[in-house]
C-alpha positions in Angstrom: 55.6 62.0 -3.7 55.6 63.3 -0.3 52.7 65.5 -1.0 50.2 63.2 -2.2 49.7 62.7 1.7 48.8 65.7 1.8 46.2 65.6 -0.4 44.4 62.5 0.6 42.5 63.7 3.2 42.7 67.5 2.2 40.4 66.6 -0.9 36.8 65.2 0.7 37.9 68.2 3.7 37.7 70.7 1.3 34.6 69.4 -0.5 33.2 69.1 3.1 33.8 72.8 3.4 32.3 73.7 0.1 29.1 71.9 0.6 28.5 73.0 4.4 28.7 76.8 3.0 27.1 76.7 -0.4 25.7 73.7 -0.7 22.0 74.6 -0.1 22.2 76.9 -3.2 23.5 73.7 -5.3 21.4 71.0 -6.9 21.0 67.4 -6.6 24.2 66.8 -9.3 26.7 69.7 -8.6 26.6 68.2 -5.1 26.7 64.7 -5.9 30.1 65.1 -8.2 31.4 67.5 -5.4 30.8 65.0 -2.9 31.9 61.6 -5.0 34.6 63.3 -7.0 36.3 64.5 -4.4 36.3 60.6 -2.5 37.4 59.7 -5.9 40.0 62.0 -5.9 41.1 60.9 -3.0 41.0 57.3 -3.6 43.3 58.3 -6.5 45.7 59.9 -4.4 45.7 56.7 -2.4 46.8 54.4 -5.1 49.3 56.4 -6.2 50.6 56.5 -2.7 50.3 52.8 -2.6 52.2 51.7 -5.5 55.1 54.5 -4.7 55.2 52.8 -1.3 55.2 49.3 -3.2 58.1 50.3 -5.6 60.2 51.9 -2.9 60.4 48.0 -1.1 58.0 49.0 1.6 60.2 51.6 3.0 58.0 54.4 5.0 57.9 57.5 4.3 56.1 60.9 5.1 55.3 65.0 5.5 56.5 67.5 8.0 55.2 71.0 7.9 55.8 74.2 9.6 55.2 73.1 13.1 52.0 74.2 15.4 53.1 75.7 18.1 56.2 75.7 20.5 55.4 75.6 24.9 57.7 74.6 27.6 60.4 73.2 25.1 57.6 70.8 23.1 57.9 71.2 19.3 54.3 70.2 18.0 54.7 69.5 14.1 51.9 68.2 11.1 53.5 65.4 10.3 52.0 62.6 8.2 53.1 59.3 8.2 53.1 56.3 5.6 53.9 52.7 5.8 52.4 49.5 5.2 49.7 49.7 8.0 48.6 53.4 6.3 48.7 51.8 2.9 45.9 49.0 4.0 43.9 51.7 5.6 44.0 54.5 3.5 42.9 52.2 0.7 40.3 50.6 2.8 38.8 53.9 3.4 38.9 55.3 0.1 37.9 52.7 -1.9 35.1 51.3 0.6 33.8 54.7 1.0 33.9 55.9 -2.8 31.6 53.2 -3.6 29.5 53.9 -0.3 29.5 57.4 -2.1 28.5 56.4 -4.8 25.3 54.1 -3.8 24.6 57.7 -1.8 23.6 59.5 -4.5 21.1 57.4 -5.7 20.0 56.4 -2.0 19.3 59.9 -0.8 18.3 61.2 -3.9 15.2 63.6 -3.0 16.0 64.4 0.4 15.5 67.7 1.3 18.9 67.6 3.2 20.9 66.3 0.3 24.0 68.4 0.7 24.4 68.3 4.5 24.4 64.7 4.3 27.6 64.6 1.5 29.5 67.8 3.4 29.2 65.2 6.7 29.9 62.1 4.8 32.9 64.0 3.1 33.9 65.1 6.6 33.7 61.6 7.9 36.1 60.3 5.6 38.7 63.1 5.3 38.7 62.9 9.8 39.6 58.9 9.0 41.9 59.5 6.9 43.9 61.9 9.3 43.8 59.8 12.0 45.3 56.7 10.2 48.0 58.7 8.4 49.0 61.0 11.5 52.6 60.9 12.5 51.5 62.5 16.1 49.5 62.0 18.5 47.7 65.1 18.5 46.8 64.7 14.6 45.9 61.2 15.9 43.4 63.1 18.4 42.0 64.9 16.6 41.0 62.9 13.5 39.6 60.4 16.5 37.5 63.0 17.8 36.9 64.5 14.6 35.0 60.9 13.6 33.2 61.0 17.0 31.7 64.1 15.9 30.7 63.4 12.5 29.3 60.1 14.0 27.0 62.1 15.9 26.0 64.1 13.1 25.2 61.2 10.7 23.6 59.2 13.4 21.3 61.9 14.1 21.1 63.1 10.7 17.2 62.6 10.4 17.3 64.5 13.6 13.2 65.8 13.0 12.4 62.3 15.0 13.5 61.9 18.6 15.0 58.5 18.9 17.3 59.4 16.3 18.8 62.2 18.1 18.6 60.0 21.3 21.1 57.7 19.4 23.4 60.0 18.5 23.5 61.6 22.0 24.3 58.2 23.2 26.8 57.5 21.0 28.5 60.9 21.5 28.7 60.2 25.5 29.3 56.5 25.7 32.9 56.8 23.2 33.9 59.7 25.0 34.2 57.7 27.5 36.9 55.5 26.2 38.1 59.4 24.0 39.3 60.2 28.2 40.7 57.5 28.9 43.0 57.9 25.4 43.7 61.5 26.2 45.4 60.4 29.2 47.2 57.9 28.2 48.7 60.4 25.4 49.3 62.8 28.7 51.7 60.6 29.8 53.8 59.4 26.7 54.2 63.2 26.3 54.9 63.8 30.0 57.3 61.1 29.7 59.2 61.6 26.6 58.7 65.3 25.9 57.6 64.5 22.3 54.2 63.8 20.4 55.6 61.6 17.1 54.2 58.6 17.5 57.0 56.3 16.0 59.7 58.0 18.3 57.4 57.4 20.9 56.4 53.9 20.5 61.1 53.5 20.5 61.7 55.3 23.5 59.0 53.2 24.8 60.9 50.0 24.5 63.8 51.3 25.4 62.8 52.7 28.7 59.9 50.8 30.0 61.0 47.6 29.4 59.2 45.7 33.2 58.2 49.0 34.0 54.6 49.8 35.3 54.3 52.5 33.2 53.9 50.4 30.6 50.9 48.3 31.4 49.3 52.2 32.4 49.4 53.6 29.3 49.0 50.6 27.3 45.4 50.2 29.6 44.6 53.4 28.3 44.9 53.1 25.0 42.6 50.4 25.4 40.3 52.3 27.1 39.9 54.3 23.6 39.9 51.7 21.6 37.0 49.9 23.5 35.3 53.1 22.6 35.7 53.8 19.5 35.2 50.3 18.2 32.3 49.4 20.1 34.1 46.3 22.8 33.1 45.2 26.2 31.7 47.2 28.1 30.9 50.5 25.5 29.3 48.3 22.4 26.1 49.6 23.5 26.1 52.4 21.5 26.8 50.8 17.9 23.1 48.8 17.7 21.3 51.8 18.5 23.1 54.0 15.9 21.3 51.9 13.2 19.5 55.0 13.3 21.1 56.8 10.7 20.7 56.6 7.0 21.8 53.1 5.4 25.0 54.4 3.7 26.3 56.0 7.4 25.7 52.3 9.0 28.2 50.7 5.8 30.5 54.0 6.1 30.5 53.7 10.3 30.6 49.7 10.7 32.6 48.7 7.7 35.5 51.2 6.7 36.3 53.8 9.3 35.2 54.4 12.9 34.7 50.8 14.5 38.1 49.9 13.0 40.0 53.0 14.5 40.2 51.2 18.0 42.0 48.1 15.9 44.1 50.5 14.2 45.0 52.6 17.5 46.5 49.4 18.9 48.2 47.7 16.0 49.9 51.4 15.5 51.4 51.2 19.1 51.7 47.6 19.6 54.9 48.2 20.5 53.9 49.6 23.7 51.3 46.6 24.3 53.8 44.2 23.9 55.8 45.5 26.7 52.2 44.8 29.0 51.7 41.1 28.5 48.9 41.3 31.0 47.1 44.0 29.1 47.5 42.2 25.7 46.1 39.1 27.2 43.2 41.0 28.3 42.7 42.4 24.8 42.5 38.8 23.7 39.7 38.4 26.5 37.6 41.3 25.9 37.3 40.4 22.1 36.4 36.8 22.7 33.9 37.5 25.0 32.4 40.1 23.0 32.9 38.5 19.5 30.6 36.0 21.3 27.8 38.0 23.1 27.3 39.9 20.1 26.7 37.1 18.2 24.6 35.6 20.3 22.5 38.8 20.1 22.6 38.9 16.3 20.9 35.5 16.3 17.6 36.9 17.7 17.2 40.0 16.8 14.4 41.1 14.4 15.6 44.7 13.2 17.4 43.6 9.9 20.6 46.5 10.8 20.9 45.4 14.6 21.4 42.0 13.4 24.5 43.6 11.0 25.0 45.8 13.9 26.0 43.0 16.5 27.7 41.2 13.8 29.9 44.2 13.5 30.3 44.2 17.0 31.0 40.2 16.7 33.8 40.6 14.0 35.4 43.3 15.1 35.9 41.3 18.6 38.0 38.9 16.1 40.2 41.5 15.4 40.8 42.4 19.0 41.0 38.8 19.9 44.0 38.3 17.1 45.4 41.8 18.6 45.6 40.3 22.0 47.1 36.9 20.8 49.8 38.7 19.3 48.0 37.9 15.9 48.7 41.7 14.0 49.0 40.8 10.5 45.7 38.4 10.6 44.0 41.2 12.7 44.7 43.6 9.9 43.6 40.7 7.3 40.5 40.5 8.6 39.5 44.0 9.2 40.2 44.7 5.6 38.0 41.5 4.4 35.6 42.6 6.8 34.8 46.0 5.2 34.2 44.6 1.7 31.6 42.0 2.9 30.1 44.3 5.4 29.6 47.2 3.3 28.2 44.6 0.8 25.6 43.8 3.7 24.4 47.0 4.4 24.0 48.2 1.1 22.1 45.2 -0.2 20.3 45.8 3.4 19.5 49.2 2.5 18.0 48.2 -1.2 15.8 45.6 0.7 14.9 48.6 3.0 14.0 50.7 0.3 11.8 48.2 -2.0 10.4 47.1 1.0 9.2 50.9 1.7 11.5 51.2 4.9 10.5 48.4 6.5 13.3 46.8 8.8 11.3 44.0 10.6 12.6 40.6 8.9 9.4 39.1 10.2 7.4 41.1 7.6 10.3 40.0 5.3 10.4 36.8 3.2 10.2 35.7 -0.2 11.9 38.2 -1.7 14.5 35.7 -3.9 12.4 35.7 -7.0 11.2 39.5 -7.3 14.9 40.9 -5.8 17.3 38.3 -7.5 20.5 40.1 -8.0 20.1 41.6 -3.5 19.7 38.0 -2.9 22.6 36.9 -4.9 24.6 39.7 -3.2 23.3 38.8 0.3 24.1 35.0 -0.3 27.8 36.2 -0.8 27.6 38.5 2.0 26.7 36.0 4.5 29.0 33.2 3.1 31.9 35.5 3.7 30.8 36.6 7.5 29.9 32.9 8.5 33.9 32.1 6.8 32.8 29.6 4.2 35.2 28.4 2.4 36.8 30.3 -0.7 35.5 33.5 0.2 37.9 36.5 1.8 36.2 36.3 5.6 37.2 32.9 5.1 40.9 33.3 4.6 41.0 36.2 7.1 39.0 34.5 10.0 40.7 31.1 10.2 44.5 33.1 9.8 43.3 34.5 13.1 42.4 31.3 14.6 45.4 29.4 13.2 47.6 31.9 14.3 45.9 32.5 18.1 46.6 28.9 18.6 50.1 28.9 17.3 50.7 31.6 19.3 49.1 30.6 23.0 47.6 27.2 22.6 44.0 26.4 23.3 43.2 28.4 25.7 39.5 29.7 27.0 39.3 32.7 24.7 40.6 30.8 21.2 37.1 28.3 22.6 34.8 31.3 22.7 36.3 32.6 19.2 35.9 29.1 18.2 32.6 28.7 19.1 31.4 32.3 18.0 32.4 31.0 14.3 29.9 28.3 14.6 27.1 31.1 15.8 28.0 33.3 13.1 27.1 30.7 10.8 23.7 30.1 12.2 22.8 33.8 12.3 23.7 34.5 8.6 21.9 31.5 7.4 18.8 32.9 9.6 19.5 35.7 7.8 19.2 35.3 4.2 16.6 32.5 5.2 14.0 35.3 6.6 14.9 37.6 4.1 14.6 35.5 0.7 12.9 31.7 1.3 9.5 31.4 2.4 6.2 33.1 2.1 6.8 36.8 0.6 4.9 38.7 3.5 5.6 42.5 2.0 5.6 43.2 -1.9 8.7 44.8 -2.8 9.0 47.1 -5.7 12.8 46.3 -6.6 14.8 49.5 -7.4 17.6 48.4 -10.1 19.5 51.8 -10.7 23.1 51.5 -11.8 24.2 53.6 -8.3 22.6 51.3 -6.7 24.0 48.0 -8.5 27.1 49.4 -9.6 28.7 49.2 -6.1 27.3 46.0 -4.6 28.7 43.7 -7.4 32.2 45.3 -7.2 31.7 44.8 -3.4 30.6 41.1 -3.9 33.8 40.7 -6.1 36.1 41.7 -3.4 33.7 39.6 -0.5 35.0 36.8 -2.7 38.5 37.7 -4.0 39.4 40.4 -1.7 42.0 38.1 0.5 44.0 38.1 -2.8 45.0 41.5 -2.3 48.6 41.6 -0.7 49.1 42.9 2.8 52.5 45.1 2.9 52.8 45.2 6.4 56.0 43.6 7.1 57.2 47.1 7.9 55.2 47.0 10.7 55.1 43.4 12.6 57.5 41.4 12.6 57.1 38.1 11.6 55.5 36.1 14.1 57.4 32.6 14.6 56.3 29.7 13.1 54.9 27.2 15.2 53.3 23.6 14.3 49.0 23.8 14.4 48.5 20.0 14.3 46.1 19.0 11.4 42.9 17.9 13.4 42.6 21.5 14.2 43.2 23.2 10.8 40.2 20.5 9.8 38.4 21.9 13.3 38.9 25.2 12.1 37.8 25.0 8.5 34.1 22.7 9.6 33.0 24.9 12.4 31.0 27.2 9.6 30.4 24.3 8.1 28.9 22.7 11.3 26.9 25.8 11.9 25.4 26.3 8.4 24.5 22.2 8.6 23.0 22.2 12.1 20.8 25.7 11.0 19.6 24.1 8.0 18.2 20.6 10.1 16.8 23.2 12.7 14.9 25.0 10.4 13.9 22.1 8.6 12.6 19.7 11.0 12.3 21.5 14.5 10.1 24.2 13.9 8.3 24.2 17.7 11.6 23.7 19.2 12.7 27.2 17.4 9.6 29.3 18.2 9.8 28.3 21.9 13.4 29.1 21.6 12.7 32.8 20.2 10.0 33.4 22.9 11.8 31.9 26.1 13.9 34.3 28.8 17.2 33.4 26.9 16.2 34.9 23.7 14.5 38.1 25.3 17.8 38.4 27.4 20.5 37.8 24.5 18.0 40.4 22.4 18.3 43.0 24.9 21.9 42.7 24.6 22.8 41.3 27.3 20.9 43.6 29.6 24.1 46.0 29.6 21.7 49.0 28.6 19.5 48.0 31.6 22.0 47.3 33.7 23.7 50.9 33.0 20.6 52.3 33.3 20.3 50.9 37.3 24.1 51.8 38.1 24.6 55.2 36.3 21.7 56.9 34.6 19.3 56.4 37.7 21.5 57.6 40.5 22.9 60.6 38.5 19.1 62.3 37.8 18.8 61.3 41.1 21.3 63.7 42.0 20.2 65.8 39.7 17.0 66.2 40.9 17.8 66.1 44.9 20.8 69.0 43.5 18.1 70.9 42.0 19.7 74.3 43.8 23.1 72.9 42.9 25.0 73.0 46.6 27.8 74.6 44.7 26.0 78.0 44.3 25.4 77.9 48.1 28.2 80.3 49.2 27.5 82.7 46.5 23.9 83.2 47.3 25.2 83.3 50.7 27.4 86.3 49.7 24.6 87.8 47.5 22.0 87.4 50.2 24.5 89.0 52.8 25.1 91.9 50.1 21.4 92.6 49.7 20.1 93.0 54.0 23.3 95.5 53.8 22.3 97.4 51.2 18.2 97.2 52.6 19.8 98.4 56.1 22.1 101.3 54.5 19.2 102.1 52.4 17.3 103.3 55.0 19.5 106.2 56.4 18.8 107.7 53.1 14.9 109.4 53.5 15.9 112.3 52.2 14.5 114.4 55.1 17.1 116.7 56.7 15.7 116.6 60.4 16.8 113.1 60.1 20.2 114.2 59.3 20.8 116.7 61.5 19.7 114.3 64.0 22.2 111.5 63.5 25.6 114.0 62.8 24.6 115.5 66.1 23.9 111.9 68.0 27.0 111.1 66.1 29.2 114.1 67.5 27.4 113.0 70.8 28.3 109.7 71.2 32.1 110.4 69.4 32.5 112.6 72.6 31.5 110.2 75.1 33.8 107.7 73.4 36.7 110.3 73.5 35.9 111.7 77.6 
């Protein structure tokens, strides 16, 4: 069974490979059942790796292969690994991104560019899928870089128009920053421990650090890469702008693989975190305050995928907030609730986009719940599910986090802000499906009902509403958090904030109608829409003074000492050059003034 790892990832890599050399001499359909059948494939693999992992009582298990190389007495191996954390993120991304696949085909359909898009989308996948069942930490590294590239291909993948490839450039340079900052901190478990597996690691770790500083370093470090990758305070600035890309990136990018890889990057070594109590409290902070700046964003934006965008932002701060609070198993919970109902967003998003012919502006938006029934239905679910209304999956997923974060430290500033974000969120997605479907139709859609379309979304709404039942084997992984008494008033707290939200948006909009326009035009809106200002703000600080620089280091001071050296080079060689005129009176002239003053030297 060992080898179905194997082939997991190997199956969309291949295809990938297939389609970037011979897929321009393919047509639409060869490339379409390349693409999807390999995902499928895949996602076949994955179940049967799941239910052997189920039948074995959760015991892990994995794949060594010859090993890479051998240097200075390190043994560097391909090892995949496979235990309960795996097993909720291998099917996540296989079964999330075969029906993102899937709605692909008919969502691209006609673009000139057809198989470049499935040989990067295929590519995407198969460099998640190695970073979540890597046993190292190089195989780790490079599935995390390898999804920082494809990123930047998808983003861009319309790259003809400019601000497109302006997005994926700044989504290539801001994660990098956080990609450093993980390469590092790998630098030094293997300086430390002489070894690369990542389990082995993560033991000697608590073995040997135990109050050591070392710890907290590292443990910094990996946080650093996780802020990243998964778009936290102070890097989120790049995930609103990458709304550039095609519809099916945004769902394949926000719901089922690269935002989540920071989550996953510190639930794999929370072993290490736990030894840096100050770090994991500061985990909890930066996805508290970021759950709730983003959604504060997503409340007035107009761009129908930046509002998804910053509520991507928002709900994966929830996860790092349960991270922080010791919270693992909910944080996991939530990130796999999260990718059905957000992939069910953008989809129905991108169907709106397309009858709508590409028009992202909600405030040409509206009345679209009688001609686009069935995008409004899923939409409705959608949004019920992010705002954590009850009975559907974000519901059971979001208030485990908040249950357990108060269990676990009381209520403490950051549980208030994640509190309070779950009342925003409410407001947002009711603003939401309220522009999109109720009032005056402004655009006249021409709805597009093909089954690739429709197929996906109402399997997607299924699991937005039943997803939670899925069982979580991860008690391989954390151990059980203790039980601690969450008094009732704030289990009844907990469950009305949506409530309170989704109440208090409906009497806004329905009786305080100046109060909201003044609102969306004021200096709090314009500030919250800008996102904070962070863009400007980075702009002042870093982009500024560095062309700055650029420009004032035009010559590059660098170079100096070899022009010096060239300059120096050439008056010799103009000098020298001159005793060489070819005229022999000049020569006989300097061998006998030569000889002459040789002689007066020597007397």
């Amino acid at each position: 069974m060992a080898a179905l790892l194997l082939w997991i990832p190997l199956m969309p890599l291949l295809s990938s490979l297939l389609l970037l050399l011979a897929g321009a001499r393919l047509g639409e359909r060869p490339v379409a059942l390349l693409g999807v059948g390999s995902v499928a494939l895949s996602a076949l693999f994955s179940l049967a790796a799941i239910l052997s992992f189920s039948a074995s009582d959760g015991v892990a298990w994995g794949i060594e292969t010859l090993p890479w190389f051998s240097a200075l007495g390190l043994e560097v191996g391909f090892s995949l690994h496979f235990d309960g954390l795996s097993a909720v993120m291998v099917g996540v991304i296989t079964g999330v991104g075969l029906l993102i696949h899937l709605y692909s085909v008919a969502y691209m359909a006609g673009d000139a560019d057809f198989a470049r898009f499935f040989a990067y989308l295929n590519l995407f996948v198969a460099m998640m899928l190695i970073l979540v069942l890597a046993g190292d930490f190089l195989l780790l590294y490079l599935g995390w870089e390898g999804v920082g590239l494809c990123s930047f291909l998808l983003i861009g993948f319309w790259y003809r128009q400019p601000e497109n490839g302006y997005a994926a450039r700044k989504a290539f340079v801001v994660t990098r920053i956080g990609d450093v900052a993980l390469a590092l901190g790998l630098l030094i478990l293997v300086q430390q421990f002489g070894m690369l597996n990542i389990q082995d690691s993560v033991d000697q770790a608590r073995q040997l650090w135990p109050g050591s500083d070392l710890a907290g370093w590292v443990a910094l470090l990996l946080l650093g890469g996780a802020v990243g990758k998964s778009a936290q305070l102070p890097l989120q600035t790049w995930l609103p702008d990458a709304m550039a890309g095609p519809t099916p990136v945004s769902a394949l990018i926000h719901a089922a693989t690269m935002v989540t890889a920071g989550v996953y990057l510190i639930a794999r070594t929370q072993g290490i975190f736990m030894l840096a109590p100050q770090v994991l409290q500061l985990v909890a902070l930066v996805g508290a305050m970021t759950l709730f700046l983003a959604a504060c964003s997503a409340l007035v934006q107009h761009d129908l995928k930046r509002i998804l965008a910053y509520s991507t932002i928002s709900q994966i701060g929830y996860m790092f907030f349960a991270l922080g609070t010791g919270a693992f198993s909910a944080a996991v919970f939530h990130l796999m609730t999260h990718a059905f109902f957000k992939a069910l967003l953008f989809l129905a998003a991108g169907q709106v986009i397309m009858s709508l012919h590409h028009e992202q502006d909600t405030r040409r938006m509206g009345g679209l719940l009688r001609p686009m029934p069935f995008s409004a239905l899923c939409f409705a679910i959608g949004c019920a599910a992010l705002a954590a209304l009850p009975l559907t999956s974000g519901f059971y997923s979001k208030d485990a986090i908040l249950l357990q974060a108060y269990a676990q430290g009381g209520a403490g500033f950051a549980w208030w802000l994640a509190l309070a974000g779950a009342l925003v969120t409410a407001l947002y997605s009711l603003r939401l499906f309220v522009r999109l479907f109720l009032g005056d139709c402004r655009t006249l859609p021409e709805p597009d009902n093909r089954p690739l379309l429709c197929w996906p979304l109402g399997i997607l709404c299924l699991l937005a509403l039943f997803g939670a039942l899925i069982p979580q084997p991860l008690h391989d992984v954390f151990s059980a958090a203790p039980q601690a008494h969450v008094p009732l008033p704030v289990h009844l707290l907990v469950l009305a904030m949506p409530v309170i939200g989704l109440v208090a948006g409906i009497w806004l909009l329905l009786r305080h109608r100046d109060w909201r326009q003044a609102f969306a035009t004021g200096a709090l809106a314009r500030w919250w829409r800008a996102g904070w200002g962070f863009d400007v703000l980075y702009d002042w600080l870093l982009v500024r003074p560095l062309l700055w620089l650029a420009r004032v280091n035009r010559r590059d001071l660098a170079d100096l000492p070899v022009q010096l050296l060239v300059w120096t080079s050439r008056i010799c060689h103009q000098g020298l050059s001159r005793l060489q005129s070819g005229r022999l009176r000049h020569y006989a002239v300097g061998i006998v003034g030569g000889a002459v003053l040789i002689l007066a030297v020597v007397l």
